[in-house]
C-alpha positions as CSV (number, residue, x, y, z in Angstrom):
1,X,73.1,-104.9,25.2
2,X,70.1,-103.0,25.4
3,X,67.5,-103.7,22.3
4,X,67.6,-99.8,21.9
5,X,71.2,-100.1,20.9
6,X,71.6,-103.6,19.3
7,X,70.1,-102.8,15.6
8,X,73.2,-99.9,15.6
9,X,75.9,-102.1,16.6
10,X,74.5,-104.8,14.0
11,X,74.6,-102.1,11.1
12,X,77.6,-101.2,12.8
13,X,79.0,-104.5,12.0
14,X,77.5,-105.2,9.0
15,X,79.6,-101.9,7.4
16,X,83.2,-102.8,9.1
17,X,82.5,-106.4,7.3
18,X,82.2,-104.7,3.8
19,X,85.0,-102.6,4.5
20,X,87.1,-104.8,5.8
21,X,86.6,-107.3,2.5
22,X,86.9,-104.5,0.6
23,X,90.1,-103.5,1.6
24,X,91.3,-107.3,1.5
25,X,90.7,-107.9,-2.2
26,X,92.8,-104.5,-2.4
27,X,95.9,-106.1,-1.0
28,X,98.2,-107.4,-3.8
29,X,101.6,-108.4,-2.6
30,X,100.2,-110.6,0.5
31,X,98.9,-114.1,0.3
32,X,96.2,-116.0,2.7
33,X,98.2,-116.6,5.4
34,X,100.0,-113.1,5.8
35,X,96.9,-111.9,5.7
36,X,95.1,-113.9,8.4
37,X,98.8,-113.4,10.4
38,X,98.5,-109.7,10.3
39,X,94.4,-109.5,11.1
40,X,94.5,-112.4,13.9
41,X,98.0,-111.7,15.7
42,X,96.4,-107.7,16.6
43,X,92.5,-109.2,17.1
44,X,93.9,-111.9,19.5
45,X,95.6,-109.3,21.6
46,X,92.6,-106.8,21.6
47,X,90.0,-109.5,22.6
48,X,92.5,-110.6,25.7
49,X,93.0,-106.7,26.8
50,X,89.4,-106.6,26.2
51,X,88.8,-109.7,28.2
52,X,90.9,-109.1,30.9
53,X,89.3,-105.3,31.4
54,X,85.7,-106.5,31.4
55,X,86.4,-109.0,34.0
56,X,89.0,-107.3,36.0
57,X,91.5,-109.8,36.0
58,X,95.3,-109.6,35.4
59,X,96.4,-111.3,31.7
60,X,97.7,-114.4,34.0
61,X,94.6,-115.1,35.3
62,X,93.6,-114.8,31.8
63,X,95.7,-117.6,30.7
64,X,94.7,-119.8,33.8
65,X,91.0,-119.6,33.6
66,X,90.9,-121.0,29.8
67,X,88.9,-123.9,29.9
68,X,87.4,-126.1,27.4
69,X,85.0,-124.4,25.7
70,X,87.2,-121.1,25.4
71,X,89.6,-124.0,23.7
72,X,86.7,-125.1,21.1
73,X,85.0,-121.3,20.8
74,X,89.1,-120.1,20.0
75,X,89.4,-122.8,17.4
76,X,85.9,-122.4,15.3
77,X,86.6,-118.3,15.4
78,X,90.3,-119.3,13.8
79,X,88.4,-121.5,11.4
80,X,85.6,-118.7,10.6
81,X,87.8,-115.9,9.9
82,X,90.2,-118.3,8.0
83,X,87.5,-119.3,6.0
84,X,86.5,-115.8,5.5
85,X,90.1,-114.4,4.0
86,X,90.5,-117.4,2.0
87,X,87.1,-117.1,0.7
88,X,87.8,-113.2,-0.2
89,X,90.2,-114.5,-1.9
90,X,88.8,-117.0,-4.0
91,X,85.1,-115.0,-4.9
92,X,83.7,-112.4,-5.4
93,X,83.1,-110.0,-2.2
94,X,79.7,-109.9,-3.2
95,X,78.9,-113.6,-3.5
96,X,81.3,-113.8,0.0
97,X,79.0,-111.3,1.9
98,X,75.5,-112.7,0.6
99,X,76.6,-116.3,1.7
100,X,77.5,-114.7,4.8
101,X,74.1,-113.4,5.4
102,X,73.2,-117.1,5.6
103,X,75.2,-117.4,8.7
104,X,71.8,-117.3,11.0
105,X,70.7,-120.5,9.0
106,X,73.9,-121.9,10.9
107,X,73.2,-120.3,13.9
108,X,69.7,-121.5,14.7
109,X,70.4,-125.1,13.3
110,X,73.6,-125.6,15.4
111,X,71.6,-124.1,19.0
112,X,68.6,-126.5,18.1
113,X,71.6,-129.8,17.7
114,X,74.0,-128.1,20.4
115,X,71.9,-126.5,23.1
116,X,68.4,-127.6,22.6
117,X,66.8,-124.4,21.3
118,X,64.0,-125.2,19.2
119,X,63.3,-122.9,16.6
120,X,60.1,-120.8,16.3
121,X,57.6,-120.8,12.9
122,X,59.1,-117.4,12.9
123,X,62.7,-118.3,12.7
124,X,62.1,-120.9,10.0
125,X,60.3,-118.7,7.7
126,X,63.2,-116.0,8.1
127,X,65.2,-118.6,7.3
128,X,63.4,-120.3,4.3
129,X,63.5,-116.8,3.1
130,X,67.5,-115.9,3.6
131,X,68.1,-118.9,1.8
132,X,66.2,-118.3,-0.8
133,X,67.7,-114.4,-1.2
134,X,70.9,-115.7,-1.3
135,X,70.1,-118.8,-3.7
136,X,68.4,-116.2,-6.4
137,X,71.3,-113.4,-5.5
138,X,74.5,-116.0,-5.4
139,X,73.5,-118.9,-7.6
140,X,71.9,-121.9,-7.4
141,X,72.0,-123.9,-4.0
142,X,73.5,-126.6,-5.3
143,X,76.2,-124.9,-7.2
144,X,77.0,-123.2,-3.6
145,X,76.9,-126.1,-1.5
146,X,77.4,-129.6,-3.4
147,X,78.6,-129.7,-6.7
148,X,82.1,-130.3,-6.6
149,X,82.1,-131.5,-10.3
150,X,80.5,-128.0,-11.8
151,X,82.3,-126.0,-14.5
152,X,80.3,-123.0,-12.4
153,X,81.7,-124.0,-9.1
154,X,83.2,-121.7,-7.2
155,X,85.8,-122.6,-4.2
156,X,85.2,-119.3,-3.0
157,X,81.4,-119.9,-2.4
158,X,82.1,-123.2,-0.5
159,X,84.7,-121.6,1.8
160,X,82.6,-119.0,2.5
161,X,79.5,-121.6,3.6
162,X,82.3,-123.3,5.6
163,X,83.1,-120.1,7.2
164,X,79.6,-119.5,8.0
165,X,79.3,-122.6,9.6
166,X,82.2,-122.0,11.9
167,X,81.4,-118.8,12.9
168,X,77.7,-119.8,14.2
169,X,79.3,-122.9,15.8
170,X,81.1,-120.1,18.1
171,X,78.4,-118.3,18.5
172,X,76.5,-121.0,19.7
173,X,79.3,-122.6,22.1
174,X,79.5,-118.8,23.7
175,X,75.9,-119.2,24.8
């Protein structure tokens, strides 16, 4: 992708996640799992068509050139975007979406253990700064992350840090 066009498919993104938790919290007569049935059965078929387009290959070749990582990057995107209903579903979409804009944190963390990518001053200060924005906006840190034994705590928050955590973990196994 072309830096011209990357800040518009980011915004891009950024509004289909709003809607899209939007429009779960509207659901009423549907649990979790129907939900993530009906989201993930058409997303996995989309992303194989997609797949198989891109590369030119037929939807067997598909299937035979899975390898090990496609297994681990498949299971942390099930985990993130379980995480993420569930979370909906337990919070606020406000507190789910300002805990997802942590999801860098993850990101940078996980390539420096993973891959070896050492972050810059740059990147630590951007994310010294998300985490406090989401601390101030959300809650405290440790009502978000560690106390289990709060009045205040909400599941939602800690799926939604879970999710966050998954999703980077894909990201960075795609790299």
């Amino acid at each position: 992708m072309t830096p011209k066009y990357a800040p518009i498919s980011i915004l891009f993104g950024a509004l289909c996640m709003s809607f899209a938790a939007l429009l779960v919290r509207l659901i009423q007569n549907a649990d979790g799992f129907q939900i993530l049935f009906y989201r993930g059965f058409p997303q996995c078929i989309m992303v194989m068509i997609v797949a198989c387009v891109i590369r030119r290959i037929s939807i067997k070749e598909f299937f035979v050139s899975i390898d090990k990582t496609d297994i681990y990057l498949g299971l942390a995107m099930c985990i993130a975007f379980s995480f993420y209903i569930f979370a909906l579903l337990n919070t606020s979409v406000a507190s789910a979406l300002f805990i997802l804009s942590i999801a860098p944190v993850f990101a940078a963390v996980l390539s420096w253990v993973i891959i070896g990518e050492i972050p810059t001053k740059r990147t630590w200060l951007a994310i010294v700064c998300a985490i406090i924005g989401v601390t101030v906006m959300v809650g405290t840190l440790r009502k978000v992350l560690m106390s289990f034994d709060s009045d205040d705590f909400k599941l939602g928050d800690f799926i939604q840090t879970v999710r966050g955590t998954g999703y980077r973990f894909s990201a960075t196994l795609a790299t």
